[in-house]
C-alpha positions in Angstrom: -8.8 -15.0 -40.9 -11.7 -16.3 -38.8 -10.7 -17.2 -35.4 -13.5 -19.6 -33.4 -12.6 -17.6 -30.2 -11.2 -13.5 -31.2 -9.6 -11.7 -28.6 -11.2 -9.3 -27.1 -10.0 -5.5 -27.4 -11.0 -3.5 -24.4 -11.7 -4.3 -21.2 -11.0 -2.7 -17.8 -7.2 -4.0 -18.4 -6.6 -3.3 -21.6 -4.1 -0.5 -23.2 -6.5 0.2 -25.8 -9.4 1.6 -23.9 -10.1 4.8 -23.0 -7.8 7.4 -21.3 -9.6 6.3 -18.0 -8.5 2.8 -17.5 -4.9 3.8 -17.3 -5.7 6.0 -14.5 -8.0 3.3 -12.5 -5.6 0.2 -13.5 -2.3 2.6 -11.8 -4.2 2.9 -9.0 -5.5 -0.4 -8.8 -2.3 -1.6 -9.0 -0.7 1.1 -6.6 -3.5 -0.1 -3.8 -3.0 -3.7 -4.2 0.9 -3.4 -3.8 0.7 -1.0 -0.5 -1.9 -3.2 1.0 0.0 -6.5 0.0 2.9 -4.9 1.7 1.2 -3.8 4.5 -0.6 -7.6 5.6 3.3 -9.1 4.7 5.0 -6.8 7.2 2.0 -8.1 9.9 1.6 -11.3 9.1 5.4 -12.6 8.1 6.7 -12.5 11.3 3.8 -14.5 13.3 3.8 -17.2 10.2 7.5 -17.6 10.3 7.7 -18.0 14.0 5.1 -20.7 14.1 6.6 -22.4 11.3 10.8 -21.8 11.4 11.4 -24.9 13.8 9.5 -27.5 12.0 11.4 -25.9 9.0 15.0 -26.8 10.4 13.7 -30.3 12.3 12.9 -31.1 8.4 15.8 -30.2 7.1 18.4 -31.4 9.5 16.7 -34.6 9.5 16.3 -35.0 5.7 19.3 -32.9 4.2 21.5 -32.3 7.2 22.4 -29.9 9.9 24.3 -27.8 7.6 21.6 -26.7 5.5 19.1 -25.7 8.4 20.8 -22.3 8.4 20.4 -21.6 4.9 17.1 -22.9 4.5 15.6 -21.1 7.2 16.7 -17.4 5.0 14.7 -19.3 2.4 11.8 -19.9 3.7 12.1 -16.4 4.9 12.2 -15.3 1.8 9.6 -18.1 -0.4 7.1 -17.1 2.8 7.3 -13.7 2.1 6.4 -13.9 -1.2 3.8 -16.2 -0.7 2.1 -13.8 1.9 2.6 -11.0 -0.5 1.3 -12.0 -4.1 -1.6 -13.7 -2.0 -2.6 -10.4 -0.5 -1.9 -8.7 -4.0 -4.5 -11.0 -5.5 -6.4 -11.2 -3.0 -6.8 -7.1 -3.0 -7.0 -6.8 -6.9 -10.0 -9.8 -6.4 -11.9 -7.8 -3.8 -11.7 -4.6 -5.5 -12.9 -5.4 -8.9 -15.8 -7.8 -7.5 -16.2 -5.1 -4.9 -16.6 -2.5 -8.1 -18.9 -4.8 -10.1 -21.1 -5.0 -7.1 -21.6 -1.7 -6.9 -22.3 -1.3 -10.6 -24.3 -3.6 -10.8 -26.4 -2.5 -7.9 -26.6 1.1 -8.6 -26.7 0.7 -12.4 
């Protein structure tokens, strides 16, 4: 079957490359969490201070005081993500153009 676009086998991601690629896409992946967690614990804690009150002013005026409570834990929570799987991409991002820099300057 002809496909206009095939899918390409290999890559720096792919299963089906060489033995090396598992070993460089663990570690890739090993960085980018431990940094990711490493810029949330720093940076939730200033972002949800700055941020918390305007949270619960918005929510006891549009939903009621009783929610202000609740939604304060959840933006606790949706910021933390946030902060992390931004700094995981952000790492992964960094690294691999980082990589292909280097490659390409040296190569």
């Amino acid at each position: 079957m002809n496909e206009p676009f095939p899918a390409r086998k290999g890559g720096v991601f792919s299963k089906r490359s060489g033995g090396g690629s598992d070993l460089w896409r663990g570690s890739l992946v090993g960085l980018a969490n431990s940094l990711a967690a490493l810029i949330t614990f720093l940076l939730l804690p200033e972002i949800y201070d700055r941020t918390v009150e305007w949270i619960a002013h918005f929510t006891a005026a549009h939903y009621g005081a009783d929610f202000v409570d609740f939604c304060k834990f959840a933006w606790l929570i949706l910021l933390g993500c946030i902060i992390f799987f931004t700094a995981r991409a952000g790492t992964v991002a960094l690294v691999v153009s980082g990589g292909m820099t280097l490659a390409l300057k040296f190569v």
